[in-house]
C-alpha positions as CSV (number, residue, x, y, z in Angstrom):
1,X,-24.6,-29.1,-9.7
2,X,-23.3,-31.9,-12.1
3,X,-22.0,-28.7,-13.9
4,X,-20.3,-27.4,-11.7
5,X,-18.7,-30.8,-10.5
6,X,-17.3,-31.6,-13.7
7,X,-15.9,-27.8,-14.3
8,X,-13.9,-28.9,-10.5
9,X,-12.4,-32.4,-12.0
10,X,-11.3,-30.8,-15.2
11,X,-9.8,-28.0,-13.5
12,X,-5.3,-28.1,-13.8
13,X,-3.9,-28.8,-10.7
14,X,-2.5,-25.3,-10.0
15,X,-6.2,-23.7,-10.8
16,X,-7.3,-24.9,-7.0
17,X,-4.1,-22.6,-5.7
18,X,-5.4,-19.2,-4.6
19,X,-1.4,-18.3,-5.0
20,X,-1.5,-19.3,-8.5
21,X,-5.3,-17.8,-8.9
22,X,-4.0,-14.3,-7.3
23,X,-0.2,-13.9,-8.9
24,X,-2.5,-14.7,-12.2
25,X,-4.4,-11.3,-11.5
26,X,-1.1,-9.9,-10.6
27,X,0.8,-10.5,-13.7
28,X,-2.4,-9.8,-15.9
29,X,-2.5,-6.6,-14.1
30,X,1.3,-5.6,-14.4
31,X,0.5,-6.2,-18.5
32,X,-2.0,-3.9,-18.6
33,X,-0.2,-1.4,-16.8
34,X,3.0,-2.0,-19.0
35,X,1.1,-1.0,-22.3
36,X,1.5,2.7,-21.4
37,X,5.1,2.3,-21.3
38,X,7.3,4.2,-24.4
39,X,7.8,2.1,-27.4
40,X,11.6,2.3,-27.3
41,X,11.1,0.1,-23.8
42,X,9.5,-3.0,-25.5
43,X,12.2,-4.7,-25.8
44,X,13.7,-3.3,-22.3
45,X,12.1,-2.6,-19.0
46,X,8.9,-3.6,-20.9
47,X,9.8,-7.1,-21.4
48,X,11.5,-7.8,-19.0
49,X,8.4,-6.8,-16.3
50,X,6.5,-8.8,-18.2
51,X,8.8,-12.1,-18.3
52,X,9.4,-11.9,-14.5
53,X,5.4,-11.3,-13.5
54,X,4.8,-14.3,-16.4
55,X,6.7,-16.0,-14.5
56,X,5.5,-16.3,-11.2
57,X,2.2,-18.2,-12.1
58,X,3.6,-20.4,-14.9
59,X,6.1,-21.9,-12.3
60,X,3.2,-21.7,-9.5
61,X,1.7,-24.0,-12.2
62,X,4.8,-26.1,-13.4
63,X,5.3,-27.1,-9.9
64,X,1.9,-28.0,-8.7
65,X,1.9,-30.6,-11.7
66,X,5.1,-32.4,-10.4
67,X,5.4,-35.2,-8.0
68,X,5.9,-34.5,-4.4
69,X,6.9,-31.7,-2.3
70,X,10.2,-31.3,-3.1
71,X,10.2,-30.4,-6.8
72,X,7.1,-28.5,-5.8
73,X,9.2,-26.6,-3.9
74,X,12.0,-25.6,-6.1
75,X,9.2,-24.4,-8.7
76,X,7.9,-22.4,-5.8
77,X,11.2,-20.9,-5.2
78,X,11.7,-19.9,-8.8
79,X,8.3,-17.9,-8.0
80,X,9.6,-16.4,-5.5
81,X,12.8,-15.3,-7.3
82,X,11.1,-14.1,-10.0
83,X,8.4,-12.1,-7.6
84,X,11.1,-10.5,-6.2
85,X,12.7,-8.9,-9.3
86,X,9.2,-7.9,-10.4
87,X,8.7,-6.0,-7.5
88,X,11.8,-4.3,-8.2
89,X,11.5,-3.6,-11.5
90,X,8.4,-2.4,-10.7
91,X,9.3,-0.2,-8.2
92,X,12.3,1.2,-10.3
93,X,9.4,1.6,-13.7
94,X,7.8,3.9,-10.9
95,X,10.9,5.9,-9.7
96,X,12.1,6.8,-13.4
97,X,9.0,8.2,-14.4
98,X,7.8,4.9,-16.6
99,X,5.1,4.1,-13.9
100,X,2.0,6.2,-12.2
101,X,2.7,6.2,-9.1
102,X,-1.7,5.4,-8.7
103,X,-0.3,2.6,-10.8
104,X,2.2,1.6,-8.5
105,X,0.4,1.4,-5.3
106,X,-2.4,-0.6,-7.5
107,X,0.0,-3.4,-8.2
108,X,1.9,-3.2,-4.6
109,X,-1.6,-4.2,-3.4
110,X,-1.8,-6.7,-5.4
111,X,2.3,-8.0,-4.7
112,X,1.6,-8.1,-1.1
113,X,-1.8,-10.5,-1.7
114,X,0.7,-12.5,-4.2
115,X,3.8,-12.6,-1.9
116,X,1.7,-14.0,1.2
117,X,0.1,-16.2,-0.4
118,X,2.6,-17.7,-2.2
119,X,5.4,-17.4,0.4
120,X,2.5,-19.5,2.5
121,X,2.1,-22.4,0.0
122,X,5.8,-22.9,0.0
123,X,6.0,-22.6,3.9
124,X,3.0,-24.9,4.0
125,X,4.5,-27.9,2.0
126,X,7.6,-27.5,3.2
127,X,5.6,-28.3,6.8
128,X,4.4,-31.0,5.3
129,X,7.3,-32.5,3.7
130,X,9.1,-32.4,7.0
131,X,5.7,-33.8,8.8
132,X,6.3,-36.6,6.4
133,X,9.8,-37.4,7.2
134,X,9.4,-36.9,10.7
135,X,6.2,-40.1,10.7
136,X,8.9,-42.4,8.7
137,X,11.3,-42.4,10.6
């Protein structure tokens, strides 16, 4: 147990977030899936994917390391931002032949675990932030 309790203590802020812990899996997953893309795509489609799904946890994170809600927030919109253009990218790797479509619906399960859950942590501090200003005034 004492194991376990110190694992929880050294744990980063943003490793407690199940929208950080499943847009993780999401952009881990969207890298395996771009390795089957053509070589002359690396620099592309390829990277770009990859940035944009890179993204979404490593701001998750960035933001869930500064103080209050508000800066929280904006790093939680600059997940959201860059969900949305993996999504798309996704969707257009798909519709020019660069992604299986048994691929596709793989990862679209995944984006709509990510997008819930994330979209829900910002909804839920911005709750609170406004909770907060509402009990000082």
């Amino acid at each position: 147990m004492a194991l376990l309790s110190n694992h929880i203590h050294s744990m980063m802020p943003y490793e407690r977030l199940t929208a950080w812990s499943s847009a993780h899996e999401f952009a881990v997953a969207v890298y395996a899936a771009t390795k089957a893309f053509p070589k002359s795509e690396l620099y592309g489609l390829t990277s770009q994917i990859r940035r944009a799904a890179f993204s979404v946890p490593a701001n998750i994170a960035e933001g869930a390391s500064k103080r209050g809600s508000a800066e929280f927030r904006r790093f939680l919109d600059i997940a959201l931002g860059s969900f949305a253009e993996t999504s798309y990218a996704l969707r257009f790797a798909r519709d020019v032949g660069l992604l299986a479509q048994n691929d596709f619906e793989r990862l679209q399960k995944l984006r709509i675990r990510v997008g819930k859950l994330t979209w829900g942590l910002y909804s839920a501090i911005a709750n609170n932030a406004r909770s907060a200003v509402a009990k000082s005034k």
